[in-house]
N, C-alpha and C positions, 0 to 999 in steps of 0.2 A: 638458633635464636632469631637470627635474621630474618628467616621465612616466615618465622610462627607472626611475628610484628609486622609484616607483610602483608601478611592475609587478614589478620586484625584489622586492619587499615584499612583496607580492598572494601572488607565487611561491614567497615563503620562509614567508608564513604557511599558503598551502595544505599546504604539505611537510609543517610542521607539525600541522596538521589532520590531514592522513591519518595519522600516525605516531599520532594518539591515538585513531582507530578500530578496530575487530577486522571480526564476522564482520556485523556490519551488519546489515540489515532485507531481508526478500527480495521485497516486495512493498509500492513508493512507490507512492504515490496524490497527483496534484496540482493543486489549482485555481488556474489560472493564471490569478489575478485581478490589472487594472490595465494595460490593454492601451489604452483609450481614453483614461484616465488619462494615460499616457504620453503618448499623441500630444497631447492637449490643452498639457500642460506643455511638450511640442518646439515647439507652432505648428502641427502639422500635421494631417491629416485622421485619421478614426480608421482606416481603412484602411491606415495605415500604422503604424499601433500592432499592429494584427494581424499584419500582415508582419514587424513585429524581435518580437511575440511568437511566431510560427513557427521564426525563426530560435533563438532560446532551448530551444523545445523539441527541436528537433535536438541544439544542445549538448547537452541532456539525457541523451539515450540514451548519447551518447560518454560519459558522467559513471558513466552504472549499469554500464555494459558494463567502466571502468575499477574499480567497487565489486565486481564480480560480483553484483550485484543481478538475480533472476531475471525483476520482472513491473516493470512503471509502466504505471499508468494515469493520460489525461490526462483533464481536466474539459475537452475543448474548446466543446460547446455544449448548455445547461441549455433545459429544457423552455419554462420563464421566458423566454428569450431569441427566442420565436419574436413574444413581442410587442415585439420591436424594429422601425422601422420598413425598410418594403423596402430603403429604399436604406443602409441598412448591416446586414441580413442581408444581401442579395443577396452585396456582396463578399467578405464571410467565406465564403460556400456554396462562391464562389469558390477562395478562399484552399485552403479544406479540400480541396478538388476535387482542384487540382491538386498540393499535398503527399503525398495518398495515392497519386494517380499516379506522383509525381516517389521515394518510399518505396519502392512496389511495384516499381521498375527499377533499385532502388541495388543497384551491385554488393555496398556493404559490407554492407546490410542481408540477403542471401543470402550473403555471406560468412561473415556472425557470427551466422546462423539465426532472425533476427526474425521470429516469426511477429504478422502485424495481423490486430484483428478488432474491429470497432465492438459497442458494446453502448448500449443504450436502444431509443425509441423510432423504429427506424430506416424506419419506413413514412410517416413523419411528413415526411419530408426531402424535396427534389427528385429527380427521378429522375434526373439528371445525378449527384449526391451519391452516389446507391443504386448508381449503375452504377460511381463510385469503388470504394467501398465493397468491393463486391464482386470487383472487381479486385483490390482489395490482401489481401484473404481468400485469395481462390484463388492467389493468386503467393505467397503464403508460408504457404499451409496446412501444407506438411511440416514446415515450421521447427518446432524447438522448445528452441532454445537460451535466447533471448528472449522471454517475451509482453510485445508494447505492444497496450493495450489504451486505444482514443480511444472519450469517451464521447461522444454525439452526441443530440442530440434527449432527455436524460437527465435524470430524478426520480427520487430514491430511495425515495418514497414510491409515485411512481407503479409502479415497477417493481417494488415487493413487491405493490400491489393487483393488476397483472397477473397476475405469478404464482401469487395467489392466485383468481384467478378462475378462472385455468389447472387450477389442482388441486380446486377443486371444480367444473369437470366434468367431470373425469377420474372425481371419485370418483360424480358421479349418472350415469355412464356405464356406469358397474363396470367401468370400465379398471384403479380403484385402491382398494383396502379405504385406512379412516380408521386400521387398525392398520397400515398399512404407511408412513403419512408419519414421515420422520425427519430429519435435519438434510440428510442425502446427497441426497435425495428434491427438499424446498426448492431444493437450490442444483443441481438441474436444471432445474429449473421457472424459474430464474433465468436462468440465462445457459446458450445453445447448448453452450459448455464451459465446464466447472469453472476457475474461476481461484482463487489462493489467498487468504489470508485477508490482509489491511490491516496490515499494519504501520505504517505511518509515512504520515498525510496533513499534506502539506506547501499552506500556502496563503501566500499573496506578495498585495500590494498593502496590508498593513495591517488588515485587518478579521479580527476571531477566533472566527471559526463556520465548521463545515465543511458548511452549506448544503445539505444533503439529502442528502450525494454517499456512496453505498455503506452504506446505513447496516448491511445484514446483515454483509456480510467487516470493515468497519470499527467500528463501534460493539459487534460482538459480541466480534471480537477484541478489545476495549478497544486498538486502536490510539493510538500515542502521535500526537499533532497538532503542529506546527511553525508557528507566523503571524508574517510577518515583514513590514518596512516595504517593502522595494523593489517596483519595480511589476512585472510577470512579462518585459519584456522588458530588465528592469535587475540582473533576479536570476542572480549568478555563481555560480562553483564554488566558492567560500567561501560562501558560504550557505548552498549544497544539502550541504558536509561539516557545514557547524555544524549543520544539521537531522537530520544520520545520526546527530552527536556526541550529541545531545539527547535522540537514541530511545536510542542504548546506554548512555545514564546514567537511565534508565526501567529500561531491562532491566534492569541491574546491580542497582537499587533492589527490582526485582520480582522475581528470579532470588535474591536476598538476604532476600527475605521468604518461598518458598519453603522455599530450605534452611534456613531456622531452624525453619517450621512442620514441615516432614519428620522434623527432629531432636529436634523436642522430642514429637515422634509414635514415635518411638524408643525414648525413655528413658523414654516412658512405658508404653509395651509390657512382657510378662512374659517371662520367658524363651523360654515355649514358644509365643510371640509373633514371634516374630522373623523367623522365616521371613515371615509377612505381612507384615513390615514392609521387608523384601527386594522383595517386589510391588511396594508402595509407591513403593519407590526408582525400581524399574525406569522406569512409570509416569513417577513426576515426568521422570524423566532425556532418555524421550523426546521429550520437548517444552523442552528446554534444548537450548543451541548444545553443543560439544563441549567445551570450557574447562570450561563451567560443572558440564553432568554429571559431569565430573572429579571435581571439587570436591566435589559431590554422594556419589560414589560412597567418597573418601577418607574425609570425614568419619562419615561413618557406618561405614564398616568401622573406622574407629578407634575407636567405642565396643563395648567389649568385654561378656559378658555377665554380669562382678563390675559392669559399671555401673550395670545395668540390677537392679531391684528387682521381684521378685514382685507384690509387695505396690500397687494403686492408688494413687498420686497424685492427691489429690482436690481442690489446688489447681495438678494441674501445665498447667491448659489456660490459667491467666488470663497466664501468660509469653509467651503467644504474639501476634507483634505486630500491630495491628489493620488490616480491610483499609485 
C-alpha cells in the first residue's frame, strides 16, 4: 500500500514539474557520477553499478525526447579513469561495447532519428570499443533528429590542447592564415561535427564541479550547472525536471537582465537614434526563446519617441543592473 501511494505521488509531482517548465535547454550535458558508489552501498560489485547506471541512461534519452531537447551528451569515461585498475576497466569497456551495439540496432533509436557519435580521445580505447564505436556512427550517421553524444577516453583540457596543436600546424603548413582562426574555425578543429553549445550540465553523486568536461560549449556558454545528492543509477525523472526547472529560472533571471539593459539602451538613445536601437533589439532577440523575444519586441515598441530625450543622460548607464 505504501509503494502504490508512492509512486502516485512521484507521478502527481512530475505532472507538476512539467507544468512549470517552457521551452527548456537544447543541449544536456551529464556526468554520471556515483555508479561504484552505488554498488558499494547495494553490497555488490561495481560492475553492477555500471550496469543499473546504463540502464539510467537509456531512461534518459526517453526523458529529452519527451522535453524535445535536441543534444545530451554523456560523461561516460574520463581520461582519468584509464588509471583504474584492469579488472574494472575491462568490464566497463565491456558494458560500453555492447550498449553501443545494442543503440545502433534499436528500432526506436532509428525511429526517433538518434544520430551517435563518441567524442575524445578515441584512439586511446580497445579496438573492440573503436569497432563499437564506429558501428554506432555509421548506423545512425543520417539521423539528425537527436544528437547523443558519449564522451569516451575525454579531457577537456586535453581536447582543447589537441586542437590546438591541430591548428598550429595547419597554420606552419599555410593550410590556414592566423587571420582566418575564429570561433567557427576552433569548433572544427574540436570535434568532427559541430555540436551545439551547453546549456545545462547536470552532475549526480553529490560532488560540485564539472571536472573538465566541455569546457569551450560549456564554460563559454556560461552554461547553468545542476549537482545533486543521488548516485547516477538512483537519479529519476524528478531530478532531471528539477534540473531543467533550475536552468529556466537562470534564464528568466538572465533573459530579465537583458531586457532591462536593451531598455535602458533605448531611452537613452536620441531620436535619430532609434533606428540603431531597432538593430539592437533584433540582435538581442535572436538569441531569446520565442516568449521572451516577445516580450522584448513589445516593450520597446511601447516607448514612444516623446519618451526619448535628445538630450544625453549622463547618469543613465549606473541604472543598469550589474553582471
Amino acid at each position: 500500500m505504501y509503494s502504490w501511494v508512492l509512486r502516485r505521488l512521484q507521478r502527481t509531482y512530475e505532472r507538476v514539474l512539467q507544468r512549470e517548465i517552457g521551452d527548456g535547454p537544447t543541449h544536456v550535458a551529464v556526468i554520471q557520477d556515483g555508479n561504484r558508489r552505488y554498488a558499494r552501498k547495494q553490497g555488490h560489485e561495481t560492475s553492477r553499478g555500471h550496469q543499473a547506471g546504463a540502464d539510467t541512461s537509456e531512461q534518459i534519452l526517453n526523458w529529452c525526447e519527451e522535453l524535445d531537447i535536441e543534444e545530451l551528451t554523456l560523461y561516460a569515461f574520463s581520461t582519468e579513469n584509464f588509471n583504474r585498475p584492469p579488472e574494472e576497466r575491462e568490464p566497463l569497456f565491456d558494458l560500453i561495447e555492447s550498449k553501443l551495439y545494442e543503440l545502433a540496432d534499436s528500432d526506436r533509436v532509428h525511429e526517433t532519428g538518434v544520430c551517435i557519435r563518441a567524442i575524445g580521445e578515441i584512439g586511446r580505447l580497445p579496438a573492440r570499443l573503436r569497432d563499437a564505436i564506429e558501428y554506432a556512427e555509421s548506423r545512425t550517421a543520417s539521423h539528425d533528429q537527436f544528437q547523443l553524444n558519449v564522451a569516451l577516453a575525454y579531457g577537456g583540457r586535453n581536447e582543447l590542447l589537441r586542437a590546438t596543436r591541430e591548428l598550429t600546424a595547419a597554420v606552419d603548413s599555410g593550410k590556414l592564415s592566423p587571420d582566418e582562426i575564429d570561433i567557427e574555425t576552433i569548433e572544427q578543429y574540436l570535434y568532427r561535427r559541430p555540436i551545439h553549445d551547453v546549456d545545462l550540465i547536470i552532475r549526480t553523486g553529490g560532488d560540485e564541479r564539472t571536472s573538465n568536461f566541455l569546457p569551450w560549449h560549456a564554460n563559454g556558454n556560461e552554461a547553468a550547472a545542476y549537482f545533486c545528492a543521488p548516485y547516477w543509477p538512483e537519479f529519476s525523472k524528478i531530478d532531471f525536471l528539477r534540473a531543467i526547472r533550475t536552468y529556466e529560472s537562470r534564464e528568466e533571471s538572465w533573459q530579465r537582465t537583458k531586457i532591462e539593459r536593451t531598455l535602458a539602451l533605448v531611452r537613452a538613445l536620441g531620436k535619430t537614434e532609434l533606428e540603431d536601437a531597432t538593430t539592437v533589439q533584433r540582435r538581442l532577440c535572436a538569441r531569446l526563446p520565442s516568449t521572451a523575444a516577445q516580450n522584448v519586441r513589445e516593450e520597446i515598441s511601447s516607448i514612444q519617441p516623446t519618451d526619448v530625450d535628445d538630450t544625453p543622460e549622463t547618469d543613465q548607464t549606473s541604472s543598469e543592473p550589474a553582471d
